[in-house]
FIKOLZA-1660 file (N, C-alpha, C; in steps of 0.1 Angstrom, whole numbers, plus 5000, padded with zeros to 4 digits):
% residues 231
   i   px   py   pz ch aa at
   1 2281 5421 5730  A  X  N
   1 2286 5432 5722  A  X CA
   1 2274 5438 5715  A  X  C
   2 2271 5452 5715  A  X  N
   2 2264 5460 5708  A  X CA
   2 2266 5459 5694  A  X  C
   3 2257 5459 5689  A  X  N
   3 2258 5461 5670  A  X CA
   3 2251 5473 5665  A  X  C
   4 2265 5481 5663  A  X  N
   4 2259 5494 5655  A  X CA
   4 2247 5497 5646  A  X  C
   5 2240 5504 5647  A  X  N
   5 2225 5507 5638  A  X CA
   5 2230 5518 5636  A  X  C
   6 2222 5523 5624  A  X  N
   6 2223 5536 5617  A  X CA
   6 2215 5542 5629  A  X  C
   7 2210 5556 5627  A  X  N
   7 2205 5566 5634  A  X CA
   7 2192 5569 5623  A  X  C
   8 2180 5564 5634  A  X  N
   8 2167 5569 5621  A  X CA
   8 2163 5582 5619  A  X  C
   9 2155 5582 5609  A  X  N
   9 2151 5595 5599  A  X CA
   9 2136 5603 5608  A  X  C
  10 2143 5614 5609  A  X  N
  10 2128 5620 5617  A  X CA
  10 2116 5617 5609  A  X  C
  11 2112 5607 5601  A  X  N
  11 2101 5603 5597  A  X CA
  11 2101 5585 5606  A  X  C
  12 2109 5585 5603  A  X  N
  12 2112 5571 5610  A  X CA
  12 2108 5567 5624  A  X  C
  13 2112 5579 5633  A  X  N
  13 2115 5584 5649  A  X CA
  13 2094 5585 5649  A  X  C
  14 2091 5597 5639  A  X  N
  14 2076 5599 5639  A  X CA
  14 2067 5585 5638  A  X  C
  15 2070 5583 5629  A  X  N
  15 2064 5570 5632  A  X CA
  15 2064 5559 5643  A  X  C
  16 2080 5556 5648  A  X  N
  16 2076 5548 5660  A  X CA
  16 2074 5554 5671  A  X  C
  17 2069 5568 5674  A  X  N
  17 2064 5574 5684  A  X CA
  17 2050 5569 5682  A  X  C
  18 2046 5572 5671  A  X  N
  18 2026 5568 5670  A  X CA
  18 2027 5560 5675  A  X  C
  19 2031 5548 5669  A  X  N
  19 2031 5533 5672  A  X CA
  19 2029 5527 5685  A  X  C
  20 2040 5533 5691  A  X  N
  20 2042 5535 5704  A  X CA
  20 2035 5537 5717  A  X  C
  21 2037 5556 5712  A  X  N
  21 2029 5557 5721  A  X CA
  21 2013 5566 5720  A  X  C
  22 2007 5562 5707  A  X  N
  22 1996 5568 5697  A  X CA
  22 1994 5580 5693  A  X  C
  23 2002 5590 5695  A  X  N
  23 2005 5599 5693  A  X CA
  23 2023 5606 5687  A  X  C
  24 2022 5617 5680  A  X  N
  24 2036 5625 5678  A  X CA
  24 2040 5633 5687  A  X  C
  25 2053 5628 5692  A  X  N
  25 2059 5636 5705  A  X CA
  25 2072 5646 5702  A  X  C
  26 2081 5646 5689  A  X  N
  26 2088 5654 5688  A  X CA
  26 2090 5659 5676  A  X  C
  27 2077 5661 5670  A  X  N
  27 2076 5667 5657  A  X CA
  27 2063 5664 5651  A  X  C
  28 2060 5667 5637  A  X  N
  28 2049 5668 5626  A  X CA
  28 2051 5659 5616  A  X  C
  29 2044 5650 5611  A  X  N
  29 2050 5642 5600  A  X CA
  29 2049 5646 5588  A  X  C
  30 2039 5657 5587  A  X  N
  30 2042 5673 5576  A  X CA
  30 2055 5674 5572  A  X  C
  31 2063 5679 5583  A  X  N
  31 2073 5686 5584  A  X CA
  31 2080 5686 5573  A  X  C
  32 2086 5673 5573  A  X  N
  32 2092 5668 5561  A  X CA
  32 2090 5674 5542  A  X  C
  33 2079 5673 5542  A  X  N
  33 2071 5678 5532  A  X CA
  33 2067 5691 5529  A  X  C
  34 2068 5700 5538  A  X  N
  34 2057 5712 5542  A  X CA
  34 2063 5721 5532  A  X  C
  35 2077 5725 5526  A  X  N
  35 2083 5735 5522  A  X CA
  35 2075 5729 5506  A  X  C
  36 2077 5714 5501  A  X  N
  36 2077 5710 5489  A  X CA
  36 2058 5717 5489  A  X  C
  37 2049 5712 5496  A  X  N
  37 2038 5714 5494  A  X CA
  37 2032 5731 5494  A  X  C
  38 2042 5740 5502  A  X  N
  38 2040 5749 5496  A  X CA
  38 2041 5753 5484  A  X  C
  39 2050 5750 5477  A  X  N
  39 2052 5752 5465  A  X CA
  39 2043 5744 5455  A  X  C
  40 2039 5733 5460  A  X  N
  40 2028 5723 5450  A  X CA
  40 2014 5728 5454  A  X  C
  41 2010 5733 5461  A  X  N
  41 1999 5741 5467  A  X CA
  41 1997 5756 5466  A  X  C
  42 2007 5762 5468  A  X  N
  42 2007 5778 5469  A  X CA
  42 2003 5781 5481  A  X  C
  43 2003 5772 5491  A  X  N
  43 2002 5776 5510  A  X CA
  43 1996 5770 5517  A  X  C
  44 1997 5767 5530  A  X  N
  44 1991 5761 5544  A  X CA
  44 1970 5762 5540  A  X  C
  45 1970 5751 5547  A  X  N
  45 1960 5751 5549  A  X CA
  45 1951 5762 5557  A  X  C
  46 1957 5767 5564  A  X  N
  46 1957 5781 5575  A  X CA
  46 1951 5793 5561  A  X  C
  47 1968 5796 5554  A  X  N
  47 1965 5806 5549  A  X CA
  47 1954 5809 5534  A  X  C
  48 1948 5796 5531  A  X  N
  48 1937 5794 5523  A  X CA
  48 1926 5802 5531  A  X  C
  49 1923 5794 5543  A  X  N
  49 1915 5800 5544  A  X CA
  49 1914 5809 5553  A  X  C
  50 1923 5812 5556  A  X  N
  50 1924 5832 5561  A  X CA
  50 1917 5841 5551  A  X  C
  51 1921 5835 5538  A  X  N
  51 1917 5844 5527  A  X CA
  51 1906 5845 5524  A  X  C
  52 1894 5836 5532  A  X  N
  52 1876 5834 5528  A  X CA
  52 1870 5838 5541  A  X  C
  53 1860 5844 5536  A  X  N
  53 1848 5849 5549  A  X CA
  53 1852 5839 5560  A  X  C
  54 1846 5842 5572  A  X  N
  54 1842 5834 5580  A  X CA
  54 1830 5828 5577  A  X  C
  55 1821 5832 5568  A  X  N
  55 1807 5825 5569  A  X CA
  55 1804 5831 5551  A  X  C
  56 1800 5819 5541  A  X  N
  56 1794 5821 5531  A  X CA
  56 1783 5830 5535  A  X  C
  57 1782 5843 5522  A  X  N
  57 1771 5849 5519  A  X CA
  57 1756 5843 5510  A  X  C
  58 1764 5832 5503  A  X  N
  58 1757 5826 5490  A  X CA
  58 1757 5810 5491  A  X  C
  59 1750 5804 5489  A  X  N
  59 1753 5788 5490  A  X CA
  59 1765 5788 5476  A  X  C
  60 1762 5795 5465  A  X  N
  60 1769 5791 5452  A  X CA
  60 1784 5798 5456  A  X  C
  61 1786 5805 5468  A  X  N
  61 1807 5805 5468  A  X CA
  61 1811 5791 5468  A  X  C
  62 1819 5792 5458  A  X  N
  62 1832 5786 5457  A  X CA
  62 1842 5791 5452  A  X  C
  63 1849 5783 5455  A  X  N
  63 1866 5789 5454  A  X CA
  63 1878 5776 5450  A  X  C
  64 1879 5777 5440  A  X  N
  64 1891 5766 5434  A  X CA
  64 1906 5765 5443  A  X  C
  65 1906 5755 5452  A  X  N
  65 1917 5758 5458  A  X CA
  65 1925 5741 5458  A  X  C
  66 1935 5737 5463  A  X  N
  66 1949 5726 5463  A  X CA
  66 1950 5728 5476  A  X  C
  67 1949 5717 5488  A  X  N
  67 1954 5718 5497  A  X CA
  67 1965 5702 5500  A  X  C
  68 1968 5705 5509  A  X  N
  68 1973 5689 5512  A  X CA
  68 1978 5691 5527  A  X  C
  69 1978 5676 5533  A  X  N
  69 1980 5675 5542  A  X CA
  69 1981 5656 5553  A  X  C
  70 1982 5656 5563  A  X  N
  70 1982 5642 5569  A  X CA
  70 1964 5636 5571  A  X  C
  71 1965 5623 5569  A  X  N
  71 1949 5620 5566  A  X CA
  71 1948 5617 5583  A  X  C
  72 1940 5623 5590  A  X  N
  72 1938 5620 5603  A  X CA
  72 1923 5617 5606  A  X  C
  73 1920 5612 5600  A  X  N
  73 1904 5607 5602  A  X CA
  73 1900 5602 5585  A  X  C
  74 1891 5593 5583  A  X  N
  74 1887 5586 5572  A  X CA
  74 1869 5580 5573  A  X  C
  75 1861 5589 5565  A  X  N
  75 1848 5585 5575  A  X CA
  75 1840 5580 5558  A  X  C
  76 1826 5580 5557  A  X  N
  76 1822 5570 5547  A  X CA
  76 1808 5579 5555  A  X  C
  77 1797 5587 5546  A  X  N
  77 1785 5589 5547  A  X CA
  77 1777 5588 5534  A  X  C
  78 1766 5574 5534  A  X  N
  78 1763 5572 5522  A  X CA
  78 1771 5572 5508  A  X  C
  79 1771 5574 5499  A  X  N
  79 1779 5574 5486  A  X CA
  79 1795 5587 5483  A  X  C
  80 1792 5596 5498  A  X  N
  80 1802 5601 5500  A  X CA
  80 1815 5596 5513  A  X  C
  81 1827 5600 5506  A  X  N
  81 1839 5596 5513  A  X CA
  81 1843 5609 5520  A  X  C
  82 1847 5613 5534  A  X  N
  82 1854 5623 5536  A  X CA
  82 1872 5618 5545  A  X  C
  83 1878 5624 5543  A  X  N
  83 1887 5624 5551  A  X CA
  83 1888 5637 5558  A  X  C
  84 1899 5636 5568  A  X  N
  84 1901 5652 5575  A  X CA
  84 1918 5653 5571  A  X  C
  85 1924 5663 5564  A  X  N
  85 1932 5670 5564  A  X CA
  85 1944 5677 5572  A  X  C
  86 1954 5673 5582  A  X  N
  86 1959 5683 5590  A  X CA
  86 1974 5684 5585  A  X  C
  87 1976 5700 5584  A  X  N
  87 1991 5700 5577  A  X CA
  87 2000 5708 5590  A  X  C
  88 1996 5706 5602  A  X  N
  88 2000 5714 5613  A  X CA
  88 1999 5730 5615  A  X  C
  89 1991 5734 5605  A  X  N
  89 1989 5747 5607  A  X CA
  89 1970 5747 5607  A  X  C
  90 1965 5740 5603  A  X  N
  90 1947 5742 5609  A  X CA
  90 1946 5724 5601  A  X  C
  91 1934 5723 5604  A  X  N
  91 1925 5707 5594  A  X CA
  91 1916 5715 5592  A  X  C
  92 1911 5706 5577  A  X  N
  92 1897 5710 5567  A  X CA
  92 1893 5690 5564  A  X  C
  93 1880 5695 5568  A  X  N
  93 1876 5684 5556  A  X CA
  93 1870 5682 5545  A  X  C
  94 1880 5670 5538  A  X  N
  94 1881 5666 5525  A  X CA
  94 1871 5660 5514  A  X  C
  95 1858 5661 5512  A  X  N
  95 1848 5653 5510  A  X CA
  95 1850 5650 5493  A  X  C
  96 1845 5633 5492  A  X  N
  96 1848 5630 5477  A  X CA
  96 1838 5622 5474  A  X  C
  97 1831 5621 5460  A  X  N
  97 1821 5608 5456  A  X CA
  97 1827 5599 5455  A  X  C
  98 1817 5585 5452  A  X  N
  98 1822 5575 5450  A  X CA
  98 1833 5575 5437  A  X  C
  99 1830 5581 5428  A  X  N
  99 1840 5579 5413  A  X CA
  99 1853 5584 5419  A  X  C
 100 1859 5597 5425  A  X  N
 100 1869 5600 5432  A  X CA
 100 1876 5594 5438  A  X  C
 101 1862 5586 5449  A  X  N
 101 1872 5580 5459  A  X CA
 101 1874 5564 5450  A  X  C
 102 1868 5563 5446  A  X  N
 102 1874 5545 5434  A  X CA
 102 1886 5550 5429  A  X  C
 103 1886 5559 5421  A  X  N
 103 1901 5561 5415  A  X CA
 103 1916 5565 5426  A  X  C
 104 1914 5567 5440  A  X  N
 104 1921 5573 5445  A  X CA
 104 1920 5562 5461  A  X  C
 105 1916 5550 5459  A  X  N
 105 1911 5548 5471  A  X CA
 105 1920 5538 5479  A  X  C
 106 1931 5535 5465  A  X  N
 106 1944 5532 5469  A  X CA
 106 1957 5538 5478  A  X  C
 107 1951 5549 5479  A  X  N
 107 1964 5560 5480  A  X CA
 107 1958 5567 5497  A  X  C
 108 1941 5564 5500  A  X  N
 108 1936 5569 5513  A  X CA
 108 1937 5561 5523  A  X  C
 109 1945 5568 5534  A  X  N
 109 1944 5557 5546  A  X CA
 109 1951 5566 5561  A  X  C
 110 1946 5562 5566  A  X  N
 110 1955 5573 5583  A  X CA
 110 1964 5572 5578  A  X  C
 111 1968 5588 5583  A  X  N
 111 1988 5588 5585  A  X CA
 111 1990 5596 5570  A  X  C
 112 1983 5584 5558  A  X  N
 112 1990 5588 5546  A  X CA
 112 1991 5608 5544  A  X  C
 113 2004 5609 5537  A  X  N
 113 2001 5625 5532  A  X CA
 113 1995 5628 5518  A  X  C
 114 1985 5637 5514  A  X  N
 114 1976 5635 5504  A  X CA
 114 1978 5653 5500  A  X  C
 115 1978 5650 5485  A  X  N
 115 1972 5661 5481  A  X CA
 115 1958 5663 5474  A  X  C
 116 1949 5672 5478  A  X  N
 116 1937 5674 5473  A  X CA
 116 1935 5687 5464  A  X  C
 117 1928 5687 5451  A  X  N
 117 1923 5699 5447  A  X CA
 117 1907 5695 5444  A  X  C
 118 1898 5707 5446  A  X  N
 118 1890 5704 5446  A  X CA
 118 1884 5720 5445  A  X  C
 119 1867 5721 5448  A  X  N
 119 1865 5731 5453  A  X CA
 119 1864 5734 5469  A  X  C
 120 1862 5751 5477  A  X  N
 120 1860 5753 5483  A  X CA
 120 1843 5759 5490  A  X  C
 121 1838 5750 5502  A  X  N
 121 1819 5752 5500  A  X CA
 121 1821 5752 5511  A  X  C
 122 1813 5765 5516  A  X  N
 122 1808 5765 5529  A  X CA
 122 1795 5755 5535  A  X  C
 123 1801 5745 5546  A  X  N
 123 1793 5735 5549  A  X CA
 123 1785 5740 5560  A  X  C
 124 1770 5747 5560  A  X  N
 124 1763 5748 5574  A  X CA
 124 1764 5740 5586  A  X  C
 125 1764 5727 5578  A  X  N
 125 1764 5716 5592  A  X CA
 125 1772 5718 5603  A  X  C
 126 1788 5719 5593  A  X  N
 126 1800 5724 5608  A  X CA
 126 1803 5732 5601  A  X  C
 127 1793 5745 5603  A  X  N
 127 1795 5760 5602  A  X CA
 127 1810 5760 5599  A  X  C
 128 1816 5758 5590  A  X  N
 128 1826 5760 5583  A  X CA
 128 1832 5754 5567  A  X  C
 129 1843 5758 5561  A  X  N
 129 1843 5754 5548  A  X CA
 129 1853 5743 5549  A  X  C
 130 1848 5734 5540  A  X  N
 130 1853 5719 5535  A  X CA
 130 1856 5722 5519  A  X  C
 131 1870 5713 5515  A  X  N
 131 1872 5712 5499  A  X CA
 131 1861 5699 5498  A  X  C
 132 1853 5699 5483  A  X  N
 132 1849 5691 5477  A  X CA
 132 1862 5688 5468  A  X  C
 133 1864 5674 5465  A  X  N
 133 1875 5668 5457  A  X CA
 133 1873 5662 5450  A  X  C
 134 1881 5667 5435  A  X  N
 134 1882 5662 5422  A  X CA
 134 1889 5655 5419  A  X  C
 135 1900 5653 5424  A  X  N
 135 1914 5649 5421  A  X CA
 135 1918 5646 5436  A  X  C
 136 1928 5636 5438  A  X  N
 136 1932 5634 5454  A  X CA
 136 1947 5628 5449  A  X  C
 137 1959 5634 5452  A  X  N
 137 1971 5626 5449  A  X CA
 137 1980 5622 5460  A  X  C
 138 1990 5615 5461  A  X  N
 138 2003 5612 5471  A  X CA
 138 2008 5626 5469  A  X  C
 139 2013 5629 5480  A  X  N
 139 2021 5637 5476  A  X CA
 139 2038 5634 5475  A  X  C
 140 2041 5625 5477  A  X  N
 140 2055 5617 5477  A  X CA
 140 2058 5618 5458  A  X  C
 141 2044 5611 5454  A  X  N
 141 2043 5610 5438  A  X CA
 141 2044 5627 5430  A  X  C
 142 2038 5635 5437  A  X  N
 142 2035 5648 5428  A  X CA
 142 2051 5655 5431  A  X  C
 143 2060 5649 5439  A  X  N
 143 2071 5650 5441  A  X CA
 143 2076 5646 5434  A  X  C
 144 2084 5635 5426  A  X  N
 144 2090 5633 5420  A  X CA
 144 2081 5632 5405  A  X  C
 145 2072 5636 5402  A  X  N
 145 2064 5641 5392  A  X CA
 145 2069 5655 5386  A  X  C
 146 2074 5661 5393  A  X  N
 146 2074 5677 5392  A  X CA
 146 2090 5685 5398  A  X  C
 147 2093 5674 5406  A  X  N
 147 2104 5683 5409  A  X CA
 147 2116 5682 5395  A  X  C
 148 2129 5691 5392  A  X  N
 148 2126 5693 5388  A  X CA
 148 2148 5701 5387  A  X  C
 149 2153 5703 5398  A  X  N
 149 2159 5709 5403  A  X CA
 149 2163 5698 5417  A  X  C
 150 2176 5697 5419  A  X  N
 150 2178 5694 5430  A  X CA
 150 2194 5695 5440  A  X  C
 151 2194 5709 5442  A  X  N
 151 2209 5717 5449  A  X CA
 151 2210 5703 5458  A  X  C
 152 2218 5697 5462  A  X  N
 152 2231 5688 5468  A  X CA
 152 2242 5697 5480  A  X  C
 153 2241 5702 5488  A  X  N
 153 2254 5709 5497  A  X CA
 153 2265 5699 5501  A  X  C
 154 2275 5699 5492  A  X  N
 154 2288 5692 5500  A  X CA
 154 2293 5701 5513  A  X  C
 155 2287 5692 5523  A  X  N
 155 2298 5691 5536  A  X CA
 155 2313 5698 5535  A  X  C
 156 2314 5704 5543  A  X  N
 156 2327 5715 5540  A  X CA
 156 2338 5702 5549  A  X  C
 157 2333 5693 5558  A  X  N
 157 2341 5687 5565  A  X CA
 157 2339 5673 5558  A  X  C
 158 2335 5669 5544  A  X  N
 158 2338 5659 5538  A  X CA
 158 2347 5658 5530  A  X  C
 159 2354 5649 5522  A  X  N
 159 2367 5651 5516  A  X CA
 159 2358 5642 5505  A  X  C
 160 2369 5636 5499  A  X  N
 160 2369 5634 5481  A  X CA
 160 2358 5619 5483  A  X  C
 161 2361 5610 5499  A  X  N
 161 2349 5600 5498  A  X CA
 161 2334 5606 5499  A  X  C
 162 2332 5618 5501  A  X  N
 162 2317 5617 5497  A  X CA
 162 2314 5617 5485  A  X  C
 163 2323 5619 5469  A  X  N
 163 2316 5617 5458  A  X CA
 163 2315 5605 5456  A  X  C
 164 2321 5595 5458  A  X  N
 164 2317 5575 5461  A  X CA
 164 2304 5577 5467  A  X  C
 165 2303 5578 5476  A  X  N
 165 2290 5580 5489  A  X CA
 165 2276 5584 5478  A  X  C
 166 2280 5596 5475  A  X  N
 166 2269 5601 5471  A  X CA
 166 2267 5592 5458  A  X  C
 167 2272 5587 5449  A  X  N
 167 2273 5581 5434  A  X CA
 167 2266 5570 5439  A  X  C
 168 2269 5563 5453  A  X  N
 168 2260 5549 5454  A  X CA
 168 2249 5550 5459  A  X  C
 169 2244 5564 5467  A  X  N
 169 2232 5568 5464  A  X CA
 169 2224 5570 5453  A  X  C
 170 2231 5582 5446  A  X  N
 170 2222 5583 5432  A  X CA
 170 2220 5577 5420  A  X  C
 171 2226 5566 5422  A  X  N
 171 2233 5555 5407  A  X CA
 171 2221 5546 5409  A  X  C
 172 2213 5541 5415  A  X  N
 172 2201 5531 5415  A  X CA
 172 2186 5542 5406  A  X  C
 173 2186 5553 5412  A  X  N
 173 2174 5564 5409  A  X CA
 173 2176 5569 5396  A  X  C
 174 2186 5569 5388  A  X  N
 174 2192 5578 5374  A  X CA
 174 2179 5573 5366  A  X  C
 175 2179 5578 5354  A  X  N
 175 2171 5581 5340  A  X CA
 175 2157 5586 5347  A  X  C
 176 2159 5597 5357  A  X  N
 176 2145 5603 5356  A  X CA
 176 2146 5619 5351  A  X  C
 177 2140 5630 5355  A  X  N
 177 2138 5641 5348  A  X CA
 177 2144 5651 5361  A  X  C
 178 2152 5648 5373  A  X  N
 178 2155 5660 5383  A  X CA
 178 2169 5665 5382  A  X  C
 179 2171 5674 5378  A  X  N
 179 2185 5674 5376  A  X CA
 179 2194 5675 5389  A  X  C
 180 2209 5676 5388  A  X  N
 180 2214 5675 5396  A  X CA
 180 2226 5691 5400  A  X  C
 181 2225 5697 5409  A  X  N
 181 2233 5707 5411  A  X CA
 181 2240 5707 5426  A  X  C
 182 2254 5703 5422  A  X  N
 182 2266 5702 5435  A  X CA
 182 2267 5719 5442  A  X  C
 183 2265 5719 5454  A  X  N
 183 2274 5733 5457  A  X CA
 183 2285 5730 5473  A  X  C
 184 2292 5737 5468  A  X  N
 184 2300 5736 5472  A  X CA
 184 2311 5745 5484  A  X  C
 185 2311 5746 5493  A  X  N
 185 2316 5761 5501  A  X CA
 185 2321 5758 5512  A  X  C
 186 2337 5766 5511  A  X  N
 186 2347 5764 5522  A  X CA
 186 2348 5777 5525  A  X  C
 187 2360 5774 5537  A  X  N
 187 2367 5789 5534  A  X CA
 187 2375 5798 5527  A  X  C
 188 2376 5790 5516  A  X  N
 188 2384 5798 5507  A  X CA
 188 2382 5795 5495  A  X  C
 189 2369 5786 5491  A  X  N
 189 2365 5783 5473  A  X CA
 189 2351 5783 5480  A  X  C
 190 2342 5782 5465  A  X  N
 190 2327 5783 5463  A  X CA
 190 2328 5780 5450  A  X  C
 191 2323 5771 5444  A  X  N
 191 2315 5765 5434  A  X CA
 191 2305 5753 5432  A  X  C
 192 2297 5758 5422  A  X  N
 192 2285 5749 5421  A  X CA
 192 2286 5744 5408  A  X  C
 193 2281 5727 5408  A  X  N
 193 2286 5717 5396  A  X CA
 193 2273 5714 5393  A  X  C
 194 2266 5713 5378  A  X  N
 194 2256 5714 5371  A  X CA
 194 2260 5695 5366  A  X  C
 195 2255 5686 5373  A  X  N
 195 2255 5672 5367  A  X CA
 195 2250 5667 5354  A  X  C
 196 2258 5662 5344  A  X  N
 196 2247 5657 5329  A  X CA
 196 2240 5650 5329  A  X  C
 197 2231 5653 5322  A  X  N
 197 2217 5643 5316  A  X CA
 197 2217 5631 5328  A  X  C
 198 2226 5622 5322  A  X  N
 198 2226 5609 5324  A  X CA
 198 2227 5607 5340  A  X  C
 199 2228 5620 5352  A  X  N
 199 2227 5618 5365  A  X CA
 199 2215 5624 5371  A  X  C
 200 2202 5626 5362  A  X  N
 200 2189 5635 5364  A  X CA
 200 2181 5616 5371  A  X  C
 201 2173 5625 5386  A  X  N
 201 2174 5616 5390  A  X CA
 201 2158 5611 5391  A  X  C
 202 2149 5601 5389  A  X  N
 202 2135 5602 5401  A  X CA
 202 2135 5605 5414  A  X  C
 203 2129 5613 5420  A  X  N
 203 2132 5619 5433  A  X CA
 203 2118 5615 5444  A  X  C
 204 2125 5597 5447  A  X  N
 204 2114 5591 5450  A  X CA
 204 2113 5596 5467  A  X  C
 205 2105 5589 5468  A  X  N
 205 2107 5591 5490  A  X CA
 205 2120 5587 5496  A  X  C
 206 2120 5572 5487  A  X  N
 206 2134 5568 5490  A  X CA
 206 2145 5575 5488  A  X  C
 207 2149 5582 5478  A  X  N
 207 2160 5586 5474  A  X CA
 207 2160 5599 5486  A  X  C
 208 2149 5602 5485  A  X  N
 208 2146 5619 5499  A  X CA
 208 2156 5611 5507  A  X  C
 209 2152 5600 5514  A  X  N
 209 2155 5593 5527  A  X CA
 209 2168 5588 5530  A  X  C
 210 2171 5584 5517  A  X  N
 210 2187 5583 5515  A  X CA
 210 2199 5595 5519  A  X  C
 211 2190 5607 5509  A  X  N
 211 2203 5617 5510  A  X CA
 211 2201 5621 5524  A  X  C
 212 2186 5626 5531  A  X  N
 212 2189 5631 5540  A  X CA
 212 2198 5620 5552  A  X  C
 213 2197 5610 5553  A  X  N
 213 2207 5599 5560  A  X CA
 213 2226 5606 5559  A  X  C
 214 2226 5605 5543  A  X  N
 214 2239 5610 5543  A  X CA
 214 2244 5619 5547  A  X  C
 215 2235 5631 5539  A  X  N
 215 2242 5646 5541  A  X CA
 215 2232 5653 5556  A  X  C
 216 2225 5652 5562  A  X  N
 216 2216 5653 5571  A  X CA
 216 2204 5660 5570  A  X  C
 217 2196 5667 5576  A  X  N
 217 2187 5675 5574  A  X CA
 217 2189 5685 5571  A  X  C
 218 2182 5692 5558  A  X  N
 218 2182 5705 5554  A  X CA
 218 2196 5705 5545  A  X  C
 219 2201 5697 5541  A  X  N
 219 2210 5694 5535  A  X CA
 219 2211 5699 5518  A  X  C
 220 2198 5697 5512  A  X  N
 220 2196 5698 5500  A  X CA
 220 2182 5706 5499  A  X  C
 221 2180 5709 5487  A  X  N
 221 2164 5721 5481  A  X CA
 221 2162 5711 5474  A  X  C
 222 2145 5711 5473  A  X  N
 222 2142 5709 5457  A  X CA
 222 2133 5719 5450  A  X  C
 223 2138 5721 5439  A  X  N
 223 2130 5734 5433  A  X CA
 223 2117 5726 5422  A  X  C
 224 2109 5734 5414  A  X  N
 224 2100 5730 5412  A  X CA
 224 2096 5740 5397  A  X  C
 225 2091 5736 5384  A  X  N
 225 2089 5745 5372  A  X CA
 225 2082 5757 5380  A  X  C
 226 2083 5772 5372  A  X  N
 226 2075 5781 5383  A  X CA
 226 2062 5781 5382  A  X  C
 227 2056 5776 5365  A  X  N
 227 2043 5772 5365  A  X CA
 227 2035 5771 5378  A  X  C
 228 2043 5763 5387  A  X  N
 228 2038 5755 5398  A  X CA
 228 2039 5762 5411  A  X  C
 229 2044 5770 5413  A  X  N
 229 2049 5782 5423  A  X CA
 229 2034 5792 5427  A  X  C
 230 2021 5789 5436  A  X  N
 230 2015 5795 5438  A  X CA
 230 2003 5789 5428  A  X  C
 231 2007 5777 5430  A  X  N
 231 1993 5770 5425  A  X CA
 231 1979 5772 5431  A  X  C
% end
């Protein structure tokens, strides 16, 4: 007899394709991420640098910019650390000193997804621009750091057991700072439920992983202070 398994998480699937077969065969492991990181970034790695010469004028341009992306290379030249960056729309690489990379050196490794700010310097060597990095974070962490907002869509073909369902989801993650907003839409009602205090949730990877299991993909937003909107 067969024993039922759940159905894995397109992060899940990504992963045991690498594993597998060393490469991603039906998706980006961005993906997942890519809407949050625009908003924690203010855009693709592409459209940064769409916005800069093709070729510094000056050794002294720079340009303060946030990128983030999948660590796909991890290299070590003398007292500098670089990584390479790909968020499926271009790679940059990420260069850091030793003090940087000490504080952050927990968090670098293939695969991992990273947020970097730093500056932006045109490198002669590979005739192109690389961020220098100040700061290097998870971006799973700057996620539940910041978010902030979090719309919920009840299933129009669920009945009264998905608020059990959902409650034994969210009931382990409570006392963090994300709030909670139900919406709701049939064919013949529409309303949205604003959750109290006491259901504002940490909005860890896990808990991402959970709802999307439940309610499926694309199921839910997370919004973000606007401060942060075109960082």
């Amino acid at each position: 007899m067969l024993t039922p398994v759940r159905e894995w998480s397109k992060r899940e699937r990504l992963e045991g394709e690498r594993e597998s077969l060393g490469l991603y065969l039906t998706g980006h492991p961005f993906d997942d991420v890519a809407a949050d990181c625009e908003k924690l970034t203010g855009g693709s790695i592409a459209k940064k640098l769409s916005h800069l010469p093709a070729q510094a004028t000056s050794w002294r341009d720079k340009h303060e910019a946030t990128m983030a992306g999948v660590v796909m290379d991890v290299r070590r030249r003398g007292n500098r650390v670089s990584v390479v960056l790909d968020d499926d729309t271009e790679r940059i690489e990420v260069t850091m000193f030793e003090e940087v990379f000490a504080q952050s050196k927990h968090l670098i490794s293939k695969h991992a997804i990273l947020i970097a700010e730093g500056q932006l310097r045109f490198d002669d060597f590979i005739n192109g621009w690389r961020l220098q990095a100040k700061h290097i974070r998870s971006v799973d962490e700057e996620i539940e750091e910041h978010a902030r907002w979090l719309t919920i869509r009840w299933p129009a073909d669920r009945g009264p057991e998905f608020v059990r369902e959902l409650q034994t989801v969210l009931k382990p993650f409570t006392r963090g700072r994300c709030e909670i907003c139900i919406k709701y839409r049939a064919s013949q009602a529409e309303a949205r439920l604003t959750l109290g205090e006491a259901w504002s949730v940490r909005l860890t990877r896990d808990l991402r992983d959970q709802l999307t299991r439940l309610l499926g993909d694309g199921q839910y937003r997370i919004d973000y202070p606007r401060h942060l909107l075109g960082a």
